[in-house]
PDB file with one MODEL, atoms N, CA, C and O in Angstrom:
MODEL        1
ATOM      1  N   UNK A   1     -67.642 -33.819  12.477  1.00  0.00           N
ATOM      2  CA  UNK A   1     -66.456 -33.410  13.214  1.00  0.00           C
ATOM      3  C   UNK A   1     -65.249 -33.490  12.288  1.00  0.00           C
ATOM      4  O   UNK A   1     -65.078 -34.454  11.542  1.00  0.00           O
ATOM      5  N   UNK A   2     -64.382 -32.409  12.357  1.00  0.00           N
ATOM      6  CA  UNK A   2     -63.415 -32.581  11.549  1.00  0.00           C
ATOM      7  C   UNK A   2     -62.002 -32.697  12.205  1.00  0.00           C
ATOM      8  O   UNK A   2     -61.489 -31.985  13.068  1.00  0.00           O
ATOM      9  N   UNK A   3     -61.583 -33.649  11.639  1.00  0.00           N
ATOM     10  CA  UNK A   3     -60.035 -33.824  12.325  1.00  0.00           C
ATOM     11  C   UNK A   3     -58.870 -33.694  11.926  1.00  0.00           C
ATOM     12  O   UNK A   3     -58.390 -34.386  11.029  1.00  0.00           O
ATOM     13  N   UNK A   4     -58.086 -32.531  12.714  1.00  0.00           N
ATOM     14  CA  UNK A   4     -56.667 -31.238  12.020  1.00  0.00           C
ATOM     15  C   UNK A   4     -55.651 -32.867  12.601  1.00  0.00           C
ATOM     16  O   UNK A   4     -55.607 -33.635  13.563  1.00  0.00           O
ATOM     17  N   UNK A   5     -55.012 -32.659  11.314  1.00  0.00           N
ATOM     18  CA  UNK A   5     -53.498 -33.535  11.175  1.00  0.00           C
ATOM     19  C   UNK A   5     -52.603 -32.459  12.360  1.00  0.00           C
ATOM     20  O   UNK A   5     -52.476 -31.255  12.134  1.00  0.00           O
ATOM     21  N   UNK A   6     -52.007 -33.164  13.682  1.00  0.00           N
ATOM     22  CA  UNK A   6     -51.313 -32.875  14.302  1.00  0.00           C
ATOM     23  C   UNK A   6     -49.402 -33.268  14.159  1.00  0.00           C
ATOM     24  O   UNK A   6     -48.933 -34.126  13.412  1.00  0.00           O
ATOM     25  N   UNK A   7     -48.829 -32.617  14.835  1.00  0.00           N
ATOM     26  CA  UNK A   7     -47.503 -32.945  14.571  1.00  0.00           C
ATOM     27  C   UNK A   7     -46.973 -34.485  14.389  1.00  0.00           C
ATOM     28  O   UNK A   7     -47.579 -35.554  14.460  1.00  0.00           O
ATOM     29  N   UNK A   8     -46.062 -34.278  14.215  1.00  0.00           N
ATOM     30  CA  UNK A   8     -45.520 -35.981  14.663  1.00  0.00           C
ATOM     31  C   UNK A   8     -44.757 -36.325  15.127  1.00  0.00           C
ATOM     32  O   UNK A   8     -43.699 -36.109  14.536  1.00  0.00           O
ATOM     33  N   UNK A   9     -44.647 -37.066  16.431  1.00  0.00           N
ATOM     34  CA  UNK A   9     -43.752 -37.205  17.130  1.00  0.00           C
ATOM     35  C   UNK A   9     -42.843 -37.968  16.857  1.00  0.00           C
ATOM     36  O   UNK A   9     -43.084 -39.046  16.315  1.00  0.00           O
ATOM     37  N   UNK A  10     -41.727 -37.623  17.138  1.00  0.00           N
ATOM     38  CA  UNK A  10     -40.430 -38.987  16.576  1.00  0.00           C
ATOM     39  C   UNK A  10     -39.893 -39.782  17.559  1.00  0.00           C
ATOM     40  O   UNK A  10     -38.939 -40.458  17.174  1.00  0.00           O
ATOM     41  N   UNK A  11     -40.289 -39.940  18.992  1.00  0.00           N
ATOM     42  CA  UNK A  11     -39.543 -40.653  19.151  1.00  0.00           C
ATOM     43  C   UNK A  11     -38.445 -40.354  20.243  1.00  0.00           C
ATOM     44  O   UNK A  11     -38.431 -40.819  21.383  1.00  0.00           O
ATOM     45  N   UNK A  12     -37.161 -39.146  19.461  1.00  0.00           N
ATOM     46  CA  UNK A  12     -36.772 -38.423  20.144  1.00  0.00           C
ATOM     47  C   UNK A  12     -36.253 -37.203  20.339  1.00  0.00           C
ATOM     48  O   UNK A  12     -35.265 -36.574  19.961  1.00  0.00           O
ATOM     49  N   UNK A  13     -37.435 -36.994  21.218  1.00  0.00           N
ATOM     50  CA  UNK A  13     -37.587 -35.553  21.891  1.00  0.00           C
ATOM     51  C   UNK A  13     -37.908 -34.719  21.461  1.00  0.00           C
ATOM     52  O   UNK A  13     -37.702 -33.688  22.101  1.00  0.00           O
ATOM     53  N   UNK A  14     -38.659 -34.589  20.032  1.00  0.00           N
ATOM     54  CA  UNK A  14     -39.084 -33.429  19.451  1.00  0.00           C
ATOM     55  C   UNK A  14     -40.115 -33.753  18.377  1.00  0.00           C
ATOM     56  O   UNK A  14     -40.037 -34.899  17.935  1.00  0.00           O
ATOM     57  N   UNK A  15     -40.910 -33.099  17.954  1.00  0.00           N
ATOM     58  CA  UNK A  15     -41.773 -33.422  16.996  1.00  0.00           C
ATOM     59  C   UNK A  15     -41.378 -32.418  15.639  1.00  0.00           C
ATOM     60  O   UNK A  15     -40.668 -31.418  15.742  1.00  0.00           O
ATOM     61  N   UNK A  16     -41.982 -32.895  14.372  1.00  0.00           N
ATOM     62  CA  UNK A  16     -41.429 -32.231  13.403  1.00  0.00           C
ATOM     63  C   UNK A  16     -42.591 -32.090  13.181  1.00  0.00           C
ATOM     64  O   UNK A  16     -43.438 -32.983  13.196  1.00  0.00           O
ATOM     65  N   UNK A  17     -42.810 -30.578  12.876  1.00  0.00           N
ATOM     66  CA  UNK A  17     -44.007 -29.569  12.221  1.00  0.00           C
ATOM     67  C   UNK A  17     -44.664 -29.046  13.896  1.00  0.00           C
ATOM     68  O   UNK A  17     -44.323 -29.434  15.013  1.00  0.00           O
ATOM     69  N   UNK A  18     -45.582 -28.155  13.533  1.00  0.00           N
ATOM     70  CA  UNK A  18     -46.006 -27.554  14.479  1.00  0.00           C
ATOM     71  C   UNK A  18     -47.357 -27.983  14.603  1.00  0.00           C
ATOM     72  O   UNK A  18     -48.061 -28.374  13.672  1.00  0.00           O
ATOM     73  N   UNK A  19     -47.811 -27.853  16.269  1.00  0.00           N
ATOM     74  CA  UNK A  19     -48.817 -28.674  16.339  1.00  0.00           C
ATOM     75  C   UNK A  19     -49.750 -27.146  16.083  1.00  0.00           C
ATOM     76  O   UNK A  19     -49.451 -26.015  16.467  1.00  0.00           O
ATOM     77  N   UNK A  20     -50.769 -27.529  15.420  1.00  0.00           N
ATOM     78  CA  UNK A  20     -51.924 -26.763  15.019  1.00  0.00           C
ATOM     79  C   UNK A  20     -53.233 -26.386  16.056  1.00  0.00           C
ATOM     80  O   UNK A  20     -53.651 -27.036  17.014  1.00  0.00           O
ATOM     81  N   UNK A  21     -53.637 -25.309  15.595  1.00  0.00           N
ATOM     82  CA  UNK A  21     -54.790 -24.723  16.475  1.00  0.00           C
ATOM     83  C   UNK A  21     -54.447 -24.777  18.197  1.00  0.00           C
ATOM     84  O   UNK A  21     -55.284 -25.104  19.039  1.00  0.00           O
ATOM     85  N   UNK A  22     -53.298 -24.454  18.438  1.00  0.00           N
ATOM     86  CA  UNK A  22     -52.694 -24.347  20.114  1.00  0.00           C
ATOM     87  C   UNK A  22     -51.492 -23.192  20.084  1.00  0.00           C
ATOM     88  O   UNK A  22     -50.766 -23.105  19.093  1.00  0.00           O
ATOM     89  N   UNK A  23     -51.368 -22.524  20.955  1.00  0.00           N
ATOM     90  CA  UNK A  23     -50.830 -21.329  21.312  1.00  0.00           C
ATOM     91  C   UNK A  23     -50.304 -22.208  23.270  1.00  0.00           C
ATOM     92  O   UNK A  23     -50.677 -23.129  23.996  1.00  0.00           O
ATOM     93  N   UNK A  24     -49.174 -21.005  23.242  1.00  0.00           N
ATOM     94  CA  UNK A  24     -48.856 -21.276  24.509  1.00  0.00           C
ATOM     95  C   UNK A  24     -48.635 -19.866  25.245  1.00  0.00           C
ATOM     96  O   UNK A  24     -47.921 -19.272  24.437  1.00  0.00           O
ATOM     97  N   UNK A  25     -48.863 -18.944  26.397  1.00  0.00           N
ATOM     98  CA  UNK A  25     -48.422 -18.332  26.562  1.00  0.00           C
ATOM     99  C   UNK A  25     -47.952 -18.554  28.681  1.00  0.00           C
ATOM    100  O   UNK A  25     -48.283 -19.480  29.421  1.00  0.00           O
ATOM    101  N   UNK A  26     -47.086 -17.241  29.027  1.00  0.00           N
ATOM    102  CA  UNK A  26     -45.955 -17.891  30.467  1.00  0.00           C
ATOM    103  C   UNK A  26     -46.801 -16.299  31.435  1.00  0.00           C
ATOM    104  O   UNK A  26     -46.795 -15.094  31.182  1.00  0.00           O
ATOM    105  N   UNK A  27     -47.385 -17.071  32.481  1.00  0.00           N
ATOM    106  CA  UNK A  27     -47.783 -16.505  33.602  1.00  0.00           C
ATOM    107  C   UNK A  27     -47.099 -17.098  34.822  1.00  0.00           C
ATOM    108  O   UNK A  27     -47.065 -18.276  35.175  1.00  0.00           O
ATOM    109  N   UNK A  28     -46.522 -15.944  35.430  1.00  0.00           N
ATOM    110  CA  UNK A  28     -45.476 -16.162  36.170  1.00  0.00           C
ATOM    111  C   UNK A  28     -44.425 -17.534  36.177  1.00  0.00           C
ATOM    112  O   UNK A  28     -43.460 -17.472  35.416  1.00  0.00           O
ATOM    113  N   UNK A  29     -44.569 -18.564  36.883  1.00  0.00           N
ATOM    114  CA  UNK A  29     -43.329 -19.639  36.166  1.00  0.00           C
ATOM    115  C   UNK A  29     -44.151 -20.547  35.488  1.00  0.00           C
ATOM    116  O   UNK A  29     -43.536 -21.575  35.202  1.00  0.00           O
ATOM    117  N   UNK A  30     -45.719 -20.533  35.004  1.00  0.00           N
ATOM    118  CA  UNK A  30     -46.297 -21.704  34.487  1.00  0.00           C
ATOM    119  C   UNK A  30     -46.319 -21.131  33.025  1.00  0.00           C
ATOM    120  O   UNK A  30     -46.372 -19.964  32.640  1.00  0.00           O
ATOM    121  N   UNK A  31     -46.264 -22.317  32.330  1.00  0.00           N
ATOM    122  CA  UNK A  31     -46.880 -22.267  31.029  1.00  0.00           C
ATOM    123  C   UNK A  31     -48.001 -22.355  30.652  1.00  0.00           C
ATOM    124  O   UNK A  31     -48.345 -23.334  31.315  1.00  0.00           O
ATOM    125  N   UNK A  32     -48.949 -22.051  30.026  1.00  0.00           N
ATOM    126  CA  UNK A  32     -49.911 -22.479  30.218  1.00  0.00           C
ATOM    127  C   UNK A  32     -50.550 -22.977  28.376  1.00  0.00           C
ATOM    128  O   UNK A  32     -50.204 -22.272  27.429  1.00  0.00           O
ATOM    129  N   UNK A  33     -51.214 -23.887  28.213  1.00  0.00           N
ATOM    130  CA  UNK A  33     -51.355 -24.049  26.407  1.00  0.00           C
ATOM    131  C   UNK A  33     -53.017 -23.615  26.461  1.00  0.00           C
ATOM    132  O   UNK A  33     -53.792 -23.709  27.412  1.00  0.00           O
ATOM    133  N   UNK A  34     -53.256 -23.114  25.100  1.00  0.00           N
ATOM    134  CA  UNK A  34     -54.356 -22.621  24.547  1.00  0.00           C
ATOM    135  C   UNK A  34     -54.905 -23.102  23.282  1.00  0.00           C
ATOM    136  O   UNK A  34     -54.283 -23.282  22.235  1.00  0.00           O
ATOM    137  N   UNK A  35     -56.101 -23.280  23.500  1.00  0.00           N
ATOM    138  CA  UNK A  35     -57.117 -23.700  22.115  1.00  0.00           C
ATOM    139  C   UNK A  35     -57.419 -22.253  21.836  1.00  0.00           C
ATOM    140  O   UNK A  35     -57.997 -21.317  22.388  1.00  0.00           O
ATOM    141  N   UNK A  36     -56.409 -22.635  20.129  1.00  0.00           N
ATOM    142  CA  UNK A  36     -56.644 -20.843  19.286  1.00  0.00           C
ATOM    143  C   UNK A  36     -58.450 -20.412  18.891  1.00  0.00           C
ATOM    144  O   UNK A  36     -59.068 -19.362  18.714  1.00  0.00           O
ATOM    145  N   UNK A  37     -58.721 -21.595  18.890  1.00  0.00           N
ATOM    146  CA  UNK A  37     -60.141 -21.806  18.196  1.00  0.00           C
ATOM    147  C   UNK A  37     -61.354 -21.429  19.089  1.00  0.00           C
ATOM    148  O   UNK A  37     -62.513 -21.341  18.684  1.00  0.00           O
ATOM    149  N   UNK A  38     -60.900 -21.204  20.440  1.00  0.00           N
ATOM    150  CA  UNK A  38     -61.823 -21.395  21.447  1.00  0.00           C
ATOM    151  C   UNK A  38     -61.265 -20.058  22.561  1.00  0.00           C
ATOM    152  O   UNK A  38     -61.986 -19.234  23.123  1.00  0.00           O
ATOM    153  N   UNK A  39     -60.158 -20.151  22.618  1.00  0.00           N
ATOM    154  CA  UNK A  39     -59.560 -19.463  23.632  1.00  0.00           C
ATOM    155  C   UNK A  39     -59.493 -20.456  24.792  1.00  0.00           C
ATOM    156  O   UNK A  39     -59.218 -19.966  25.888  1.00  0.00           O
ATOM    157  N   UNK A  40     -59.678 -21.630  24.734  1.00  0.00           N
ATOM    158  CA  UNK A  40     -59.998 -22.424  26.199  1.00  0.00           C
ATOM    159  C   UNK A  40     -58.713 -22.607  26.754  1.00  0.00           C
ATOM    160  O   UNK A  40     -57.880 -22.738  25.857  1.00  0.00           O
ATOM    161  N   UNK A  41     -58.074 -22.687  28.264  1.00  0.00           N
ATOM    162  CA  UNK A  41     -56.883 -23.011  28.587  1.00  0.00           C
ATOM    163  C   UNK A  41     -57.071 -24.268  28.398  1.00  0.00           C
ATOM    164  O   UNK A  41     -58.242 -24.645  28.342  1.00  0.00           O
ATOM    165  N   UNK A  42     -55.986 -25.260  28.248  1.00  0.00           N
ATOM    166  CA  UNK A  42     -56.124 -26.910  28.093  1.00  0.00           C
ATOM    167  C   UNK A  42     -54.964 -27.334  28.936  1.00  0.00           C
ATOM    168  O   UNK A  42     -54.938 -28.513  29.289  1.00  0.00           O
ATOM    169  N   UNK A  43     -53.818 -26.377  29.378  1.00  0.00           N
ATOM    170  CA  UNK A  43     -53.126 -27.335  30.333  1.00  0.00           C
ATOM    171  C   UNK A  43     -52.571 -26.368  30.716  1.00  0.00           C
ATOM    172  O   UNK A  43     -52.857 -25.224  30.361  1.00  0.00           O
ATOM    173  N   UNK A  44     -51.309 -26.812  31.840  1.00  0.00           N
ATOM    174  CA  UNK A  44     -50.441 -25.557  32.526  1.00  0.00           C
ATOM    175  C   UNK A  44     -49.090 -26.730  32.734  1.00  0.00           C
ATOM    176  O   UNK A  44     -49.278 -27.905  33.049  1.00  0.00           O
ATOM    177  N   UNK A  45     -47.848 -26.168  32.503  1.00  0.00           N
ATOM    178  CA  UNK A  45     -46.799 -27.005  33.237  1.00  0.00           C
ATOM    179  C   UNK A  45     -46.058 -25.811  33.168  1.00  0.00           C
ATOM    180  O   UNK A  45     -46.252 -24.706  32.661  1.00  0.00           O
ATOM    181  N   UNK A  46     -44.876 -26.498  34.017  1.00  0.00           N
ATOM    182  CA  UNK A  46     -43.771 -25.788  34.617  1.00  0.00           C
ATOM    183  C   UNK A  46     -42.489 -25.440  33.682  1.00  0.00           C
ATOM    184  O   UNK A  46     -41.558 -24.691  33.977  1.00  0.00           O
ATOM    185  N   UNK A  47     -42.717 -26.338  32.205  1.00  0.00           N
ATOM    186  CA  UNK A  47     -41.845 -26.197  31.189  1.00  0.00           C
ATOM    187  C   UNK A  47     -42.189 -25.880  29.936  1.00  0.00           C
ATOM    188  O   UNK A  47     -43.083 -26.634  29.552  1.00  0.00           O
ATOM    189  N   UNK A  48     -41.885 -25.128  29.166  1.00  0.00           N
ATOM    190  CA  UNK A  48     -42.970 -25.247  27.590  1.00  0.00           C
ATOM    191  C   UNK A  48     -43.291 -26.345  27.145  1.00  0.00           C
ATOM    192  O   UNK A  48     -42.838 -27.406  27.574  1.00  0.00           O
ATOM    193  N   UNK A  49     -44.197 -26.225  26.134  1.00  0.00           N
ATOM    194  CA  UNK A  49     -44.650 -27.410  25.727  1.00  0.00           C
ATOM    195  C   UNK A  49     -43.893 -27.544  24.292  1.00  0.00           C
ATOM    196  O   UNK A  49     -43.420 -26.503  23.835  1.00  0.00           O
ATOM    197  N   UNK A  50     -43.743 -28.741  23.548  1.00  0.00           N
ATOM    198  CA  UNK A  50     -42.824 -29.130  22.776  1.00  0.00           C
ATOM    199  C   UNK A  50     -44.048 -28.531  21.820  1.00  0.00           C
ATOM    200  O   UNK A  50     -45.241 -28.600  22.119  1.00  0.00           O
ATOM    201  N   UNK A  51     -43.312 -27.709  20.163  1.00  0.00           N
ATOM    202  CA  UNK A  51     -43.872 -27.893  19.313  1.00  0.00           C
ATOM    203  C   UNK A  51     -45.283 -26.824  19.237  1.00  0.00           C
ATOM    204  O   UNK A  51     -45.909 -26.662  18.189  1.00  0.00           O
ATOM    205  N   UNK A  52     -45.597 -26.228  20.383  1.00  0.00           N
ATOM    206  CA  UNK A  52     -46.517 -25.300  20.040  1.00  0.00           C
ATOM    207  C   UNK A  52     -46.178 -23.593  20.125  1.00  0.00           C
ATOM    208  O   UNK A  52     -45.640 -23.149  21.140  1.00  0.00           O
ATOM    209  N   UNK A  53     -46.425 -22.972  19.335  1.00  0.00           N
ATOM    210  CA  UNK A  53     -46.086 -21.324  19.120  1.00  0.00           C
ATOM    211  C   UNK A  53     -46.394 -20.691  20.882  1.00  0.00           C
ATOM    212  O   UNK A  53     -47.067 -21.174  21.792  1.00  0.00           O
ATOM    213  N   UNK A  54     -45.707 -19.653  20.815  1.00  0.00           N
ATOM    214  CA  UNK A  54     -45.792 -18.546  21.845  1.00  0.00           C
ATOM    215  C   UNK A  54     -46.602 -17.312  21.261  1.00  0.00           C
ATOM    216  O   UNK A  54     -46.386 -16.656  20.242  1.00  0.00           O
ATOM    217  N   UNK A  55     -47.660 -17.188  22.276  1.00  0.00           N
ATOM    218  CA  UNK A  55     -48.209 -16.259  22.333  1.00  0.00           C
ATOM    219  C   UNK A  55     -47.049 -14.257  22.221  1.00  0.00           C
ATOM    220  O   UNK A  55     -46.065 -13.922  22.880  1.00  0.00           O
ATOM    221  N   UNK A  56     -47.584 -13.707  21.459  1.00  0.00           N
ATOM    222  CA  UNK A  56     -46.912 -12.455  22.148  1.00  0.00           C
ATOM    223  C   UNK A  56     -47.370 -11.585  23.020  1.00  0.00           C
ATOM    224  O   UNK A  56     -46.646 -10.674  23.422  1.00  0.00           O
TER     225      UNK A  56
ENDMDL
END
């Protein structure tokens, strides 16, 4: 199993670098995040998620 170095969180309110292998894209008011690697949905909220790219 190999394990991708993820962002890093600071603390406050933002992480520096981008978190890897996740996409986010917005169906109607949810967000929803994506495994690039898989296509799998992995979560949904009501706000973006900190630190991961937008889908186009």
């Amino acid at each position: 199993m190999e394990v991708k170095e993820m962002a890093k969180n600071t603390g406050r309110g933002h992480r520096v670098g981008a978190v890897k292998s996740r996409s986010e894209f917005k169906r109607g008011t949810t967000w929803f995040k994506r495994d690039t690697g898989t296509g799998r949905i992995l979560n949904g909220s009501p706000n973006q998620h900190k630190g991961v790219r937008n889908e186009k």
